[in-house]
N, C-alpha and C positions, 0 to 999 in steps of 0.2 A: 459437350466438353469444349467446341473451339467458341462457344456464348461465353463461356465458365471465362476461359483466359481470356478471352477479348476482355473481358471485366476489370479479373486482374491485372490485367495491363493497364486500364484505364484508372484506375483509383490507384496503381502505384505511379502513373505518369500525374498525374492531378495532383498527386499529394507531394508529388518531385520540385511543383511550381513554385510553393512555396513553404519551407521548410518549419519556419516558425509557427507560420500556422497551423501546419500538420503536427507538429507535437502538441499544441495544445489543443486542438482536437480531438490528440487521442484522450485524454482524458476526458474530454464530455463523452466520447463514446463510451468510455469505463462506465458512468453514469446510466447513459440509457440504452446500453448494448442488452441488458437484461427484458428493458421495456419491448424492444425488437424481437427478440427471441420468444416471450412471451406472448405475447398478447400481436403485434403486425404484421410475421412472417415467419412463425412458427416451420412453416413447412421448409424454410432455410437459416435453420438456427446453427448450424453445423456452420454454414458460409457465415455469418455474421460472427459466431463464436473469433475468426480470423482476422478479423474487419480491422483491427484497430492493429494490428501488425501488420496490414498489408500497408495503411497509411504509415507505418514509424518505418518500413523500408523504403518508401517511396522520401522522404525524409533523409533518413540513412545515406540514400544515392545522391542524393542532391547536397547534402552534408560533406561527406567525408569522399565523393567522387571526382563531381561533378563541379564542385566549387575550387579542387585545386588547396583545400590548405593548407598547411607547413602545422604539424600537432610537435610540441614539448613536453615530454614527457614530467607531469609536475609533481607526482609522487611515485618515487620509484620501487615502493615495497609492493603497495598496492597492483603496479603495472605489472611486476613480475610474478607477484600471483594470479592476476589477473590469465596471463600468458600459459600459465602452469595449470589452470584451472580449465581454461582453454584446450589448451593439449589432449589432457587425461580425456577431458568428456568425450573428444573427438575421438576418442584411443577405442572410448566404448561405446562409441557408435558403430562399431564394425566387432562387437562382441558377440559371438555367436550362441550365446544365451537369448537371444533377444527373436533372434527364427528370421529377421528380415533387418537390414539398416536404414528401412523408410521408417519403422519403429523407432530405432538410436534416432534417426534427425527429427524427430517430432517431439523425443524426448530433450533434444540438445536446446530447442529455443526454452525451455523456462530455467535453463542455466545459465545460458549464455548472451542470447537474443537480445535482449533489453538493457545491456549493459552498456552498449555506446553510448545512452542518454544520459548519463554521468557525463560524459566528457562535451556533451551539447549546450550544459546549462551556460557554462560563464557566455556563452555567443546571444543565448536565446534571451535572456533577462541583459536590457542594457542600462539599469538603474532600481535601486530600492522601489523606487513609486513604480515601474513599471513590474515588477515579481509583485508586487502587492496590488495593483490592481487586480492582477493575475489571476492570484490565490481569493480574492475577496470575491471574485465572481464566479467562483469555483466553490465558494461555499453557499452563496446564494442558492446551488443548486438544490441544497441540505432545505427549504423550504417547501416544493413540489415533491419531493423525494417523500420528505419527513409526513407530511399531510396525508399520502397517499398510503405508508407504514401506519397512520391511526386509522385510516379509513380499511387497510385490510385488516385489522386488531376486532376491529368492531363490527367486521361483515363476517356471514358464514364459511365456513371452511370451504365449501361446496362453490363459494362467489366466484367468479370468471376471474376477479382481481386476487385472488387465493390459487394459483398455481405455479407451479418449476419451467424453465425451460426444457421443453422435447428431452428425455431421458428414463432410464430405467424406473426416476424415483416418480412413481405415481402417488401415492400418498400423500398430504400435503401434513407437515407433520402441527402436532396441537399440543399444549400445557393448559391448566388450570387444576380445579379440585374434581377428585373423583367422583363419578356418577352426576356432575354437574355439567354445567357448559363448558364447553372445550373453548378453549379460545384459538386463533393461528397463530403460528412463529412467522412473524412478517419477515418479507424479506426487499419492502419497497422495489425498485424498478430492477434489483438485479434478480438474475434468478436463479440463485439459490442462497439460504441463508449465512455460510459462511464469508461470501464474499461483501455481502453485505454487511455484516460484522468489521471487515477491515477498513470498510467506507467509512461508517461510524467513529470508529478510533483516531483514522490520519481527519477528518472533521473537527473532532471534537481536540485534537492535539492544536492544532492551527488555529482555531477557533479563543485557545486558551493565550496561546501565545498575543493573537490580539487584545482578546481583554486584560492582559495583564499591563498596558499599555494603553496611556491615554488617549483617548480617539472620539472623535467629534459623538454627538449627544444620539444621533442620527442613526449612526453605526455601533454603538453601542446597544443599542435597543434590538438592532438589528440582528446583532451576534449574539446576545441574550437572548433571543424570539429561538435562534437557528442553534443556540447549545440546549434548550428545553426540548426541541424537538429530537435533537441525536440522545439524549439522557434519556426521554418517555420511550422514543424506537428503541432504542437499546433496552429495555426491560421486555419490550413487546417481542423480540426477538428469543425473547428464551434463553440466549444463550448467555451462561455461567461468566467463559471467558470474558467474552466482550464487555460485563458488568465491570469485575474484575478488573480488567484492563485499564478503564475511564479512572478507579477509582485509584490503582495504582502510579498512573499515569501524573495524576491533578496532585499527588501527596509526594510525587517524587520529584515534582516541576516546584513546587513550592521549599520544597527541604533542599534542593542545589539550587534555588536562586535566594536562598536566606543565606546558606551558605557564603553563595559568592559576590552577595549583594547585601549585607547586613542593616546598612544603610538605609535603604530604601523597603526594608520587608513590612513594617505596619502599612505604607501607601501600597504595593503590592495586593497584600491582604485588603484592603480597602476594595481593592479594586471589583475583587469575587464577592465581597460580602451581600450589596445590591441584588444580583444575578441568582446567588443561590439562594437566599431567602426566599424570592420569587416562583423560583423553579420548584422548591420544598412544600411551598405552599398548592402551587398550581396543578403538580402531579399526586399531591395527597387528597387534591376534589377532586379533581375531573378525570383523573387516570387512576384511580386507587385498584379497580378490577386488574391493570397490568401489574400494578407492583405487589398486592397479592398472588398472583399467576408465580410472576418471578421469583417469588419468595419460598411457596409452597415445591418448587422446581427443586428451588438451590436445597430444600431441608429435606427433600424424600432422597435426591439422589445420592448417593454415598461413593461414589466413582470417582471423586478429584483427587484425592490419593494416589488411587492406583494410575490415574492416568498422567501424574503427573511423572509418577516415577520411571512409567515406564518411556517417560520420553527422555529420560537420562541412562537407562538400564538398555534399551532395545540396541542400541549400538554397539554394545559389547558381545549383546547374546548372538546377533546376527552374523559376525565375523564367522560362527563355525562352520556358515552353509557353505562359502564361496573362498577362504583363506583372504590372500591379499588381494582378488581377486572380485567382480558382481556381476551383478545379471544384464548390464548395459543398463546407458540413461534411455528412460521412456519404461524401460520393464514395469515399476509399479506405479505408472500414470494412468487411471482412465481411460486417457483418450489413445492409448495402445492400444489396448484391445478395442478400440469400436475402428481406429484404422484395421486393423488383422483382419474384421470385418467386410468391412466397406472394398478393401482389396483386394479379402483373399488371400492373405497373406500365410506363411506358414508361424505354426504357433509359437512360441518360445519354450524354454526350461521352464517346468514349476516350481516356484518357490514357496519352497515346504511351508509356511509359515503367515502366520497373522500378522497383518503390517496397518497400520493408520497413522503415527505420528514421524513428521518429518526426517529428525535424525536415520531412524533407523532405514528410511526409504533410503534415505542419499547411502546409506553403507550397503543396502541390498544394490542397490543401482552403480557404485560406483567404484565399491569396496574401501576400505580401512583408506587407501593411501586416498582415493579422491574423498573420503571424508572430510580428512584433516586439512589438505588444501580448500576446500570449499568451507567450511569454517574458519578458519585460519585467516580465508579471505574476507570473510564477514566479521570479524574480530578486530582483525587491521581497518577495519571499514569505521565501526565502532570508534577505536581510540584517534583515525586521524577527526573524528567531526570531534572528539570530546577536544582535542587540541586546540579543532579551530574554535569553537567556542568559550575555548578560553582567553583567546585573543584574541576573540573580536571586540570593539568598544561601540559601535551605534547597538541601542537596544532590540532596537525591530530585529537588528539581522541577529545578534546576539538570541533571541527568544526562538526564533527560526532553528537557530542550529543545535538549541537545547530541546525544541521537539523532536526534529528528526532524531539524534540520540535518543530521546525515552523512546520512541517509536520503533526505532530497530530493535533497543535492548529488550525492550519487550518481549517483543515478536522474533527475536533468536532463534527458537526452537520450534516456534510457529510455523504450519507453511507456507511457505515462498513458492519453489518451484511447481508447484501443484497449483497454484494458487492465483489463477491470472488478474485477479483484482490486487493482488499487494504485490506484483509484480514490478509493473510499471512506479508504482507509488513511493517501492523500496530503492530504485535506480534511479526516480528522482530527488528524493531525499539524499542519495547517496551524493549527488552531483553537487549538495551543497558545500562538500567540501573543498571544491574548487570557487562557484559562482560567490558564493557569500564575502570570501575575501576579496575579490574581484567588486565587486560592488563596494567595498568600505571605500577600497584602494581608488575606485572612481572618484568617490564622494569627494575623500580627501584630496584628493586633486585638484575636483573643481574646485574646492574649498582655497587652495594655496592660490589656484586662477585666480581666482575674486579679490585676495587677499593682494595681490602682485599688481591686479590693475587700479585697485583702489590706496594699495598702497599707506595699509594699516595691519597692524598686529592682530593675533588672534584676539587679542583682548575684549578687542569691539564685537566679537560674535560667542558671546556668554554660554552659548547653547550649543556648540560645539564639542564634538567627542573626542577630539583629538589635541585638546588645550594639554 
């Protein structure tokens, strides 16, 4: 135990030193936290599970402590739900449904924990070219990831490269045609397949945003190479959603930027036509076995009905167990019961009842009233990025903030809190609503600097967004 904190101390003082680099850390380790857990230190996959939160407090401290800033509150609907959302959870950390409140605070970080990172971006990002190098060596990762998702598609199920991180789920799960070869549901370096699903999507949304925008001959090829491979993983993965997702994703990016760019939508369209020819062709030789797989999946299974509905219907039904009232945050997490476990802790209430999709957990966990705040909060979240996106005028950041919008609207209903890969991804997308206008409003700046010392009209800078 005192190896354990010496540790912890040491990687929250390490990661204190420098702040910007510890948040962008934490997402390589979202990346290869899976590969760790997996395959280099299995025997401390439980500590590593932690790893990348112990780096965003050390962050946090150095952030919001230790540096002394002066914070303005810059949208006041958000803050105050923010505050409210805040409250309740705490209210049910100490719910006596729950049998222990080490349970409530393990349940509270995937509410609440990752939110300061919204309010880090405008500091963290000090210019468009620097968020974009950023993000562009952040998708590079989508190459060794992606490679390694064909190589477990096409190894045996039984392959060393074919297993979960330490957990109940032994089985490695499989699709294909009956009494034939089974194939795996990859789940590249993370481990397990849904979170590997949301790496895919916030890739493949980012990825899109760039091609839809001019970009040297080099990095286009690049982002083309690195969208074939999120497109082939995503079939190899099995999974329905994530298909789905891409497809609604790429048809809902093109229909609001026709919309609000009418102008510009045959060069837009131009821009995919290249990429996906390539990709149609490439996946229909050399990966035809996955998109058969995928295919035969999506037409035996007959469950997207009912499971869609029940992800709008379970919120209603769940109110009778508990009134205004739930079971505490953490009650339908996982990792509650493997703490109850590990401490000894006493059990909690049973809840009578079948739960998997999100909504209905937050109403089991929180009840009716912390539902509507915690949605409400997600909602306001939503219409302030649709706002900024509609005022912003550089394209890059403009294409930015209409990913993150399809990205959240998506994934609304989807898990979050359960969810420690769309966690971090959803708080920093969320953050765009501050950083993005911050960055225009630099540009513009420098822009008038230039224009003041040179002592000419915009006229001379033709390629300007703010003429």
């Amino acid at each position: 135990m005192l190896i354990a904190a010496i540790a912890v101390l040491c990687i929250i003082g390490v990661s204190a030193l420098n702040w910007r680099g510890s948040v962008k850390a934490v997402f390589l380790i979202l990346v290869i936290e899976g590969a760790l857990r997996k395959w280099v230190l299995p025997q401390a996959s439980d500590a590593i599970y932690f790893l990348k939160d112990l780096v965003l407090l050390g962050a946090y401290l150095q952030y919001f402590i230790f540096s002394n800033r002066r914070f303005a509150i810059q949208n006041r609907t958000i803050s105050i739900l923010i505050i409210f959302v805040t409250i309740w959870c705490v209210l049910q950390v100490f719910n006596p449904s729950l049998g222990s409140p080490l349970v409530g605070l393990f349940g509270l970080r995937g509410y609440i924990f990752y939110i300061p990172l919204m309010w880090m971006l405008p500091t963290l990002f000090q210019s468009e070219q620097d968020l974009s190098k950023f993000l562009r060596f952040h998708l590079l990762l989508v190459i060794p990831v992606g490679l390694l998702g064909i190589a477990q598609f096409f190894s045996p199920t039984n392959s060393p490269i074919n297993v979960y991180a330490p957990s109940e789920l032994k089985e490695v799960a499989t699709f294909g045609v009956a009494g034939a070869t089974q194939f795996t549901r990859v789940t590249g370096t993370f481990s397990y397949i849904d979170g590997y699903a949301v790496y895919l999507l916030i890739c493949f949304g980012l990825l899109i945003a760039f091609l839809s925008l001019q970009q040297p001959r080099f990095w286009k090829l690049i982002s083309s190479f690195e969208l074939l491979l999120i497109v082939v993983n995503s079939c190899m993965t099995g999974s329905r959603s994530v298909v789905f997702a891409l497809v609604l994703f790429f048809l809902s990016f093109i229909v609001l930027k026709g919309l609000t760019q009418t102008e510009k939508k045959i060069s837009l369209l131009s821009n995919f036509l290249l990429p996906a020819i390539c990709i149609s062709l490439v996946t229909s030789i050399w990966f035809k076995p996955a998109i058969n797989a995928f295919l035969l999946r999506s037409n035996s299974n007959q469950d997207v009905t009912a499971r869609i509905t029940a992800t709008f219907t379970q919120p209603f039904e769940f109110i009778q167990y508990k009134g205004l009232d739930g079971y505490g945050t953490g009650a339908t997490q996982p990792g509650g019961q493997t703490l109850r476990r590990l401490l000894n802790l006493p059990d909690g209430a049973v809840i009578p009842t079948y739960y998997e999709e999100e909504p209905g957990r937050i109403v089991l966990e929180l009840g009716p009233i912390g539902f509507f705040l915690w949605y409400g909060l997600r909602f306001s979240l939503l219409i302030a990025i649709w706002l900024v996106f509609c005022k912003l005028k550089k394209p890059f950041l403009r294409q930015l903030a209409l990913t993150a919008l399809l990205i959240q609207t998506i994934g609304i209903y989807d898990q979050l809190v359960t969810q420690p890969t769309f966690l971090p991804y959803y708080w920093f997308f969320s953050g765009f609503i501050f950083l993005l206008p911050q960055l225009e409003w630099t540009d513009w700046y420098r822009e008038q600097q230039l224009l003041q010392q040179h002592n000419v009209s915009s006229a001379y800078l033709p390629d300007s967004p703010y003429q």
